[in-house]
C-alpha positions as CSV (number, residue, x, y, z in Angstrom):
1,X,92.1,122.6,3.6
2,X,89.3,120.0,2.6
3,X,91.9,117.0,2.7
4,X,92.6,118.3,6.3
5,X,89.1,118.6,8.0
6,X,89.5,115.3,9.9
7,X,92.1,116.6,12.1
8,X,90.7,120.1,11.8
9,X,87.7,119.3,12.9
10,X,89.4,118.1,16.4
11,X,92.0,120.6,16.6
12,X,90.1,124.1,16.0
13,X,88.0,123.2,18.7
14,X,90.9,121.9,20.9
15,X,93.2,125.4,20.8
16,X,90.5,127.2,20.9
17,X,90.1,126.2,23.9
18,X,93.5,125.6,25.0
19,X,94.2,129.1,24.6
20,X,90.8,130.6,25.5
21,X,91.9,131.3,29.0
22,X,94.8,133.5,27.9
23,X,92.5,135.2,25.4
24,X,90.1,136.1,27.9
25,X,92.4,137.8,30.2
26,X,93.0,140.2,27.3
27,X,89.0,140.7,26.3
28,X,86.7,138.6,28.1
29,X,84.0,140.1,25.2
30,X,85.7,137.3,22.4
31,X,85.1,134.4,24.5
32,X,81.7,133.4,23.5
33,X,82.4,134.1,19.9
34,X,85.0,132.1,19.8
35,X,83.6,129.3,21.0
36,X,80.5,129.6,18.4
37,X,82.7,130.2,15.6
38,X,85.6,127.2,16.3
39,X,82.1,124.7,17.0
40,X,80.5,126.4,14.1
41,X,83.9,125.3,11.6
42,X,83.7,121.8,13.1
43,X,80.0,121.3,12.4
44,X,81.0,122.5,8.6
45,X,83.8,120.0,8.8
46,X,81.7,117.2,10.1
47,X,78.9,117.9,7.3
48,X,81.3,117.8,4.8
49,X,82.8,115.0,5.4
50,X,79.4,113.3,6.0
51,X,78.3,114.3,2.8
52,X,81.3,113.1,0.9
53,X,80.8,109.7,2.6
54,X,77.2,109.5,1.4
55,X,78.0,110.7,-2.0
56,X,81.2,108.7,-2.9
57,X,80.3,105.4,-0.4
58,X,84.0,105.5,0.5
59,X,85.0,106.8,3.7
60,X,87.8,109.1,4.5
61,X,91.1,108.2,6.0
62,X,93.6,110.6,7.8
63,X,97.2,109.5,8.6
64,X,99.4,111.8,10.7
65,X,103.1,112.3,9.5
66,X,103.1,109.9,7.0
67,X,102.6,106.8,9.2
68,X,99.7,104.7,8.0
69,X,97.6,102.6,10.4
70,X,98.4,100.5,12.4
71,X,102.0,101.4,12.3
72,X,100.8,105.5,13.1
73,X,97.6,107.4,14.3
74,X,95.2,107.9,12.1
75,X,91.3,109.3,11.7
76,X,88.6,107.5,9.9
77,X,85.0,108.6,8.6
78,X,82.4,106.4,7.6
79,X,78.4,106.4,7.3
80,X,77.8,106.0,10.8
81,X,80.8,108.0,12.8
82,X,80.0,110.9,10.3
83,X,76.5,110.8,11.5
84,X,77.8,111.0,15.4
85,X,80.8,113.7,14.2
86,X,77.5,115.9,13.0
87,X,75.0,115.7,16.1
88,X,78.0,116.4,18.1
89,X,79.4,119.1,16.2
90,X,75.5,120.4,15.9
91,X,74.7,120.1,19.4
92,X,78.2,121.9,20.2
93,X,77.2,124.6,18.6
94,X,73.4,124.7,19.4
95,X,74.5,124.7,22.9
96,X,77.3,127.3,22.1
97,X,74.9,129.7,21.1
98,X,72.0,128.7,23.9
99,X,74.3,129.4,27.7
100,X,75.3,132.9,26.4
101,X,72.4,134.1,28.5
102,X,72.2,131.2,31.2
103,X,76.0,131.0,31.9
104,X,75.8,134.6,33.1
105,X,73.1,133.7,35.6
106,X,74.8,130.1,36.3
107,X,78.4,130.7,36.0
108,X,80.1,133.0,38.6
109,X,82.1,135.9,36.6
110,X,85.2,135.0,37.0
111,X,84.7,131.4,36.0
112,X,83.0,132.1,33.0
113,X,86.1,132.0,30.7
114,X,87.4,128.8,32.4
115,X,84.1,127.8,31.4
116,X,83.7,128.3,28.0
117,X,87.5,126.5,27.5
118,X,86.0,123.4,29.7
119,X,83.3,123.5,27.0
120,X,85.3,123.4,24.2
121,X,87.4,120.9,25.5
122,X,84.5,118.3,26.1
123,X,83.2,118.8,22.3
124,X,87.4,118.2,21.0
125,X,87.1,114.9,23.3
126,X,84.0,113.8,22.2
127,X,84.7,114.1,18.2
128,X,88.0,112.8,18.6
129,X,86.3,109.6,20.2
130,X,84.2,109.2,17.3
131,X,86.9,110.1,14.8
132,X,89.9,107.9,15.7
133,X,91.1,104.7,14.1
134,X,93.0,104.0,17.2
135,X,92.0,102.2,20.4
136,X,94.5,104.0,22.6
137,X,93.5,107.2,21.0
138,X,89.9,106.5,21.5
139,X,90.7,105.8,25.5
140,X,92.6,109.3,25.8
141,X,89.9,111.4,24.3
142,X,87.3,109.7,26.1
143,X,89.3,110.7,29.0
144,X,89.8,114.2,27.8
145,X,86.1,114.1,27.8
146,X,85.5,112.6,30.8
147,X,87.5,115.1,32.7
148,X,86.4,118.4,31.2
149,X,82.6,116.3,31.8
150,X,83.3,116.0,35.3
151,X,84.4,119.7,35.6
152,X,81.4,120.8,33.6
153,X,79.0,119.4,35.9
154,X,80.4,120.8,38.9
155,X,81.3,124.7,37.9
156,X,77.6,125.8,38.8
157,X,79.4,126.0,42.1
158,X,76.2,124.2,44.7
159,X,77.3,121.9,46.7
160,X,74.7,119.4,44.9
161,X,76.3,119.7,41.9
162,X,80.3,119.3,43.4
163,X,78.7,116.3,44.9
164,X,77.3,115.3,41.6
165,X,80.5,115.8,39.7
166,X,82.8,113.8,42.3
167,X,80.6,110.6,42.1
168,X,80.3,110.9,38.3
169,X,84.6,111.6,38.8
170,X,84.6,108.2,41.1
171,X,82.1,105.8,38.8
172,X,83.5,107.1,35.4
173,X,87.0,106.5,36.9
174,X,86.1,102.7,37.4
175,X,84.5,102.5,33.9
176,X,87.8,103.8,32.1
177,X,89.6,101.6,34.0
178,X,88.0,98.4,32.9
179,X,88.0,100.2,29.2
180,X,91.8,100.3,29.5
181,X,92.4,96.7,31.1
182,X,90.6,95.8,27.8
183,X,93.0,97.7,25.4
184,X,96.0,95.8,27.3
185,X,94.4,92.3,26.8
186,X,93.9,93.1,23.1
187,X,97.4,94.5,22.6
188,X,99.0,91.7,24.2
189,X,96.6,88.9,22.0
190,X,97.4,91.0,18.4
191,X,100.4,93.3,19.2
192,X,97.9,96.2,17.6
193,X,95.9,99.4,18.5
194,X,94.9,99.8,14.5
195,X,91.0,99.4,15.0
196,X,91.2,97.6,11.4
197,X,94.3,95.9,11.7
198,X,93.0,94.1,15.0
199,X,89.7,93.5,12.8
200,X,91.5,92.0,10.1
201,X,93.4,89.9,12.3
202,X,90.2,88.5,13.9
203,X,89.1,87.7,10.3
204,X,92.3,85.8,9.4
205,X,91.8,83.3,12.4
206,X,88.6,83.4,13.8
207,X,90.2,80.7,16.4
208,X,91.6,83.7,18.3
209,X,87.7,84.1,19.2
210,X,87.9,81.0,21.5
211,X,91.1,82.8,23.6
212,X,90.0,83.7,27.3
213,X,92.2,87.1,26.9
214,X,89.9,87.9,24.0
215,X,87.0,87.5,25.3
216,X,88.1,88.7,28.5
217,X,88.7,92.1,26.4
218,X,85.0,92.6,25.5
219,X,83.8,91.6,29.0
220,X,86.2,94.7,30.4
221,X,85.0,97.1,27.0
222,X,81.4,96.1,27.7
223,X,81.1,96.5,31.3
224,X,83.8,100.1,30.9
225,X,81.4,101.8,28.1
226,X,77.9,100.4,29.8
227,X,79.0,102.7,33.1
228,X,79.9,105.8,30.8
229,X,76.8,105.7,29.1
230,X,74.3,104.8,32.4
231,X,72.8,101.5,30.6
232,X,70.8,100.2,33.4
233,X,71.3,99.3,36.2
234,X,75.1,101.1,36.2
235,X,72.8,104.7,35.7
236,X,73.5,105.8,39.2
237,X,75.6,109.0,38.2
238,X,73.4,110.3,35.8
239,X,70.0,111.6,37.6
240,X,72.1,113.7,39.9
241,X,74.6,114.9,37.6
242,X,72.0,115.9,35.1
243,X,70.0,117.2,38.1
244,X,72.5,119.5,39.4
245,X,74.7,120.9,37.1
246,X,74.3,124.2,34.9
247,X,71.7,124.3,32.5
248,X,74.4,125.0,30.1
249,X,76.1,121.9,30.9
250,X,73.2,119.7,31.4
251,X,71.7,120.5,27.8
252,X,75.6,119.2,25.8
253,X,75.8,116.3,27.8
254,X,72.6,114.9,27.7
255,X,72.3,115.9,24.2
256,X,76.2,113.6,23.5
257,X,77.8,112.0,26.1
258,X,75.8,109.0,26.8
259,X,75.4,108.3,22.6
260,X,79.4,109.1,22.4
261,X,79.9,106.0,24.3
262,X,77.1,104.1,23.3
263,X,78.7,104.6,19.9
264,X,82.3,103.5,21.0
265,X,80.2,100.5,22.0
266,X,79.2,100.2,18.3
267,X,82.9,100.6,16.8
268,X,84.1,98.4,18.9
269,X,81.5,95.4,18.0
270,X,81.3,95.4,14.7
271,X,84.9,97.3,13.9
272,X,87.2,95.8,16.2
273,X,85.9,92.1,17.2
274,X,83.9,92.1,14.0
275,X,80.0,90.3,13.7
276,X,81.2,86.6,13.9
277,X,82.4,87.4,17.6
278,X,78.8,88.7,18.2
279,X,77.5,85.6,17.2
280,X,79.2,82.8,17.9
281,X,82.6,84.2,20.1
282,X,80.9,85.4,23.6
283,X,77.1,84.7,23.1
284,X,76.6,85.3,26.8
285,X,77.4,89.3,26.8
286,X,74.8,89.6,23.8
287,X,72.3,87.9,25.8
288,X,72.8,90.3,28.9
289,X,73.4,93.3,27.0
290,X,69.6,92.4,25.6
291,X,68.4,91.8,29.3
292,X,69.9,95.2,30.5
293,X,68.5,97.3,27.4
294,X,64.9,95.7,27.7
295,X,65.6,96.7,31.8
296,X,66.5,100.6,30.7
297,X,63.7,101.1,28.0
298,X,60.8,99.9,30.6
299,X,62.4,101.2,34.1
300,X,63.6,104.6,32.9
301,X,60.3,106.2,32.0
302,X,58.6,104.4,34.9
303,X,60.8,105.8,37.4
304,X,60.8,109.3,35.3
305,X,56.9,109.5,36.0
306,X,57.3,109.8,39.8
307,X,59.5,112.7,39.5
308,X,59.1,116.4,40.8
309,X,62.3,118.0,39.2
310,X,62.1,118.5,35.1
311,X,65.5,118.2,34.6
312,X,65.7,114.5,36.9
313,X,62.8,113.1,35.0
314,X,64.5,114.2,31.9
315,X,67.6,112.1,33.2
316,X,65.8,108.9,34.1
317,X,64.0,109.6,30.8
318,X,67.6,108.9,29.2
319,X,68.2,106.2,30.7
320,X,65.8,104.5,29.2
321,X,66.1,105.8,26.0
322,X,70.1,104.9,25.8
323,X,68.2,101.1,25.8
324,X,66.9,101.5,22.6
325,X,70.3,102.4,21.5
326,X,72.1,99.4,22.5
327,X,69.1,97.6,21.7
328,X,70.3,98.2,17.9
329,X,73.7,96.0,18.6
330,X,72.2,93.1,20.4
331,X,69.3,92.7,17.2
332,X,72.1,92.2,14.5
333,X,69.7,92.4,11.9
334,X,69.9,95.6,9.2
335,X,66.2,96.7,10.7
336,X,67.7,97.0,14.3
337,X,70.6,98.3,13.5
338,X,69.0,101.3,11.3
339,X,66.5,102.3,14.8
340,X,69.3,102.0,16.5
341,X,71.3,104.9,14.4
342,X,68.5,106.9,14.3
343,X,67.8,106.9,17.7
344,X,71.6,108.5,18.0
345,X,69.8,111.3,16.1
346,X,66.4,111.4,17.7
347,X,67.6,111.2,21.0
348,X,69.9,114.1,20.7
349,X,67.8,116.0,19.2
350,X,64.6,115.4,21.2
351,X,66.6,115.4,24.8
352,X,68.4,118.3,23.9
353,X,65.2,120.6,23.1
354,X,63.5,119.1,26.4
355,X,66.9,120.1,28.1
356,X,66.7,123.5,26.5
357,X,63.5,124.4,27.9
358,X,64.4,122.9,31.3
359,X,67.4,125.5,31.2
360,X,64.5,128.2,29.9
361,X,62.4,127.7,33.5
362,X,65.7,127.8,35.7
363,X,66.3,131.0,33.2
364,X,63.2,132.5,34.0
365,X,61.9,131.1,37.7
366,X,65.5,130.0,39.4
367,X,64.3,126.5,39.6
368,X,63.2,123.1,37.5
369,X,60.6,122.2,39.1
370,X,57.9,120.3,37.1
371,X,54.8,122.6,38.9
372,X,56.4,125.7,38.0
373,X,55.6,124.8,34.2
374,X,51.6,125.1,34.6
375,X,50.5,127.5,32.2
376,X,53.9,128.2,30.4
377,X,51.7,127.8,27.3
378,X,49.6,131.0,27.6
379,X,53.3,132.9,28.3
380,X,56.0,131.2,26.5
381,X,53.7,129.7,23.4
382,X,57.0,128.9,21.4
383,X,58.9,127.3,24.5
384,X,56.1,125.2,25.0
385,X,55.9,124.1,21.2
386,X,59.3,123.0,21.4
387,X,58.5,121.1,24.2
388,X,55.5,119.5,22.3
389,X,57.1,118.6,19.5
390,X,59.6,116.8,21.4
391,X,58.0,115.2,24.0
392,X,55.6,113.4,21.0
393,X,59.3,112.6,19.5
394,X,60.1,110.4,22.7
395,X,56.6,108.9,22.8
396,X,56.7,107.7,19.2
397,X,54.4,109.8,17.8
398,X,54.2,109.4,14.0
399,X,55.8,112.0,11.8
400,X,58.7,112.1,14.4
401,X,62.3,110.6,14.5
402,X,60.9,108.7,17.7
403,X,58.4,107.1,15.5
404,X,60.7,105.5,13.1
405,X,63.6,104.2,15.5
406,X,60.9,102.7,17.7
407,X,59.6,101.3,14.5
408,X,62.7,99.8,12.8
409,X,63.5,98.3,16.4
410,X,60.4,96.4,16.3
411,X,60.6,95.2,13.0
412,X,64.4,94.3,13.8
413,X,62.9,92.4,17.0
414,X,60.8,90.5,15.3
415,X,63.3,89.3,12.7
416,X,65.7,88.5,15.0
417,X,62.8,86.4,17.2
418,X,62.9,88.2,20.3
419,X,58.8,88.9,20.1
420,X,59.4,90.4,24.1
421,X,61.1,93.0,22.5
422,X,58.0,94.4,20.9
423,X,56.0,95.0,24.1
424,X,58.8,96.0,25.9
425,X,58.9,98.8,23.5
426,X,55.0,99.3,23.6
427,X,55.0,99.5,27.7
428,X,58.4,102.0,27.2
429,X,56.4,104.0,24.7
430,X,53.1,103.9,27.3
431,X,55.2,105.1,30.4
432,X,56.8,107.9,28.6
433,X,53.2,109.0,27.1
434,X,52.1,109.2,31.0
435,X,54.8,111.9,32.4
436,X,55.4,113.8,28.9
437,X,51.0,113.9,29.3
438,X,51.2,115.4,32.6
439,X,54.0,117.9,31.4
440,X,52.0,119.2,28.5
441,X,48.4,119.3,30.8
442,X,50.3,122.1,32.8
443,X,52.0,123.6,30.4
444,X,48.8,124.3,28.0
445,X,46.0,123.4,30.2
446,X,46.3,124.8,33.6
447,X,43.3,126.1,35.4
448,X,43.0,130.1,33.9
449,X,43.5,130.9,37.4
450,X,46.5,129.9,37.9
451,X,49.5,132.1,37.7
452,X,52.3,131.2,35.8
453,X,55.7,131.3,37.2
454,X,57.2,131.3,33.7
455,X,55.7,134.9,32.4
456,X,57.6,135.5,29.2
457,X,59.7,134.2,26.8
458,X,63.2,133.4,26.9
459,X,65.7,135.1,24.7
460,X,66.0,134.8,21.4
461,X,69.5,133.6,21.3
462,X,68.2,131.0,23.7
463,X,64.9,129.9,21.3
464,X,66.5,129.7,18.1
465,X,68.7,126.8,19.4
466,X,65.2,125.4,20.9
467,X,63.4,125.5,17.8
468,X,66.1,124.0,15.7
469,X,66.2,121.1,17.7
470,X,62.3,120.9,18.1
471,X,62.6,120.9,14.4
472,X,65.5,118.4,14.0
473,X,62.8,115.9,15.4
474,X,60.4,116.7,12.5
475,X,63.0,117.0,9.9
476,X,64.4,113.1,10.9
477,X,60.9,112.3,11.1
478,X,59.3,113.3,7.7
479,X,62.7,112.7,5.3
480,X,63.7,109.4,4.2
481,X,67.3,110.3,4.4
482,X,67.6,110.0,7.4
483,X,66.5,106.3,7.2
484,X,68.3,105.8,4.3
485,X,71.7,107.4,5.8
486,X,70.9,104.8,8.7
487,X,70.6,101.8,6.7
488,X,73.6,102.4,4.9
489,X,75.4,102.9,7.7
490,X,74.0,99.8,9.1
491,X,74.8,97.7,5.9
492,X,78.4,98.9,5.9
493,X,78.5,97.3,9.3
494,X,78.1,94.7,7.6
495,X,74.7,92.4,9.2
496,X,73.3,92.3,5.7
497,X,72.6,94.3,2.5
């Protein structure tokens, strides 16, 4: 079974829930289990294979019936998709175990099933994106998760969130578009979908770098993955999609969809059109990719302070923290690189506890409204840790994962002579202190007469979730393998050694 777990890491979740539907109708009761226990194999899977890249420094190669790339469809794991496969798989399950409670509030009954199978669906797409060798494969599972995405954010059944879910529908449309006028220029250049072979290719002639069909490739790939993953200023369908949808929903896709495409964005630089492109074949996209990320990491918490609703500062929050991610590519230094592929990890882990105790005040007051948090603290003491912990994580407090990306970043900044850079990241860092400072004065420091709204503590199979994420922040915080994992991954990349 171990020499399988690449494809059955995708497929357990995917028939589960293919055939969750049917399943329900004869026991609605083994529906959440289900999904828990086929997310729970795929985050062993993911691990494993994780590990065994680390261990061995070779990474893992599937090929279906036979057919070896770039003749068939394959999988591939290395240091840094193994380190996406995990947070997914992780947050999957997290997130599996958090809606029990929330989806029956949020969910109508009868959808509830549908539901979970959407769920599962989503998490299949988004580890197959990471996991694929294959171009065209990585277009239809990012379409598998764009689809079951859009449904996701619209099942709470408001009107705001229908709304939210049709415009994310219309915008994401456009982006896979462009992301699939790209594959066709590339196929009809190299007569290829073999992520490698098209790399290799590139290697043998770097003359094909000069071709406008090439270059017109990335322009389509760049523009197509910047919309799925709301880099600034093509954002516009996240705020209201994270707004609006069920908590449930809200926490997985804030927690991994915007880093699932931000890391397509990765494979595709360095394992498709390779470093020299990035340097010397289209210059010009670096340079506004650099202008668009600085945009994100200052605007995003700026326009996150002026907001009333948790769960929309929260969302223009990620907007400018997806900056810092992309900020990693456009550095092409080893430094960079590494806080760029820890911020996959400290963003996830960090947005996804904040998410979890926006779901926990809609759980316990109907609503997210930032005032409704004053004096959580003296009510909900662990709920408001987790908040603590990782709001100080997306300031940049030392002894957090925040601390270290934003720290690598600079250092990768410096080295690569865009000084900016650094006080781009100090004002980001300043702004986001500001509205996660008036979050945590209500929540511990409201007046004692003031009644809170949230008067006890979620559920327990709501705050385990919580904590382990709040802890996750710590964990890739205080450990050096975490920076070490990152490093390597960013040296297999190949800027440097």
């Amino acid at each position: 079974m171990v020499a399988h777990l690449p494809v059955l890491t995708i497929m357990i979740p995917l028939f589960a829930g293919l055939f969750m539907p049917l399943l329900g109708r004869l026991n609605r009761a083994i529906v959440w289990p289900l999904a828990v226990g086929a997310l729970g194999f795929a985050t062993f899977g993911s691990i494993h294979m994780l590990v065994d890249v680390a261990t061995t420094g070779e990474a893992i190669h599937y090929s279906f019936g036979g057919w070896a790339l770039p003749t068939g469809i394959g999988y591939r794991v290395d240091l840094l998709n193994g380190m996406v496969l995990a947070m997914i798989a992780g947050a999957g399950l997290l997130t599996s175990i958090w809606m029990l409670r929330p989806a029956q509030k949020e969910i109508p009954d009868e959808g509830r099933t549908s539901y979970y199978a959407v769920f599962l669906l989503c998490c299949a797409g988004f580890l197959g994106i990471t996991i694929t060798a294959d171009i065209f494969n990585l277009y239809v599972f990012l379409e598998i998760a764009s689809i079951t995405s859009y449904v996701l954010i619209a099942m709470g059944g408001r009107r705001q969130a229908l709304y939210a879910g049709y415009s994310y529908l219309i915008v994401g449309s456009i982006g896979a578009t462009f992301i699939l006028l790209g594959i066709g220029h590339l196929y009809m250049r190299t007569g290829s979908l073999g992520m490698a072979d098209i790399l290799s290719q590139f290697q043998a002639d770097t003359s094909l770098y000069t071709l406008s069909d090439v270059r017109t490739a990335f322009a389509f790939f760049t523009v197509g993955l910047a919309i799925k993953m709301a880099l600034f200023p093509l954002h516009g369908w996240q705020p209201s999609a994270y707004t609006y949808a069920p908590s449930p929903s809200s926490l997985f896709i804030a927690s991994t969809s915007t880093k699932v495409s931000a890391y397509a964005f990765y494979r595709i630089c360095f394992g498709v059109f390779g470093l020299a492109f990035l340097t010397d074949g289209l210059p010009e996209i670096r340079q506004i990719v650099l202008v668009m990320s600085s945009a994100a990491i200052v605007l995003g918490p700026l326009i996150a302070i002026r907001q009333g609703d948790l769960k929309r500062l929260l969302a223009y929050s990620s907007v400018g923290q997806i900056g810092y991610i992309m900020l990693g590519v456009v550095l092409l230094n080893v430094d960079g690189l590494t806080g760029g592929i820890i911020h996959f990890w400290n963003h996830a882990a960090a947005k996804g506890s904040l998410f979890c105790v926006a779901g926990a005040l809609v759980f316990r007051t109907g609503s997210s409204r930032v005032s409704d948090l004053a004096g959580m603290g003296r009510r909900a003491p662990w709920t408001s840790a987790v908040l603590t912990v990782a709001g100080c994580s997306m300031v940049g407090v030392p002894m957090t994962a925040g601390f270290l990306s934003k720290w690598y970043l600079a250092a990768g900044a410096l080295e690569a002579d865009y000084v900016f850079v650094v006080p781009v990241l100090i004002a980001s860092s300043v702004f986001t202190a500001i509205y996660v400072w008036r979050v945590l004065q209500l929540v511990w420091f409201a007046p004692k007469d003031v009644e809170p709204a949230v008067t006890s503590e979620v559920p327990w199979s709501m705050r385990i979730p919580a904590l382990a994420l709040g802890a996750a922040c710590l964990v890739f915080g205080l450990t050096p393998w975490s920076v070490d994992l990152a490093r390597s991954a960013a040296v297999a990349l190949g800027v440097g050694s």
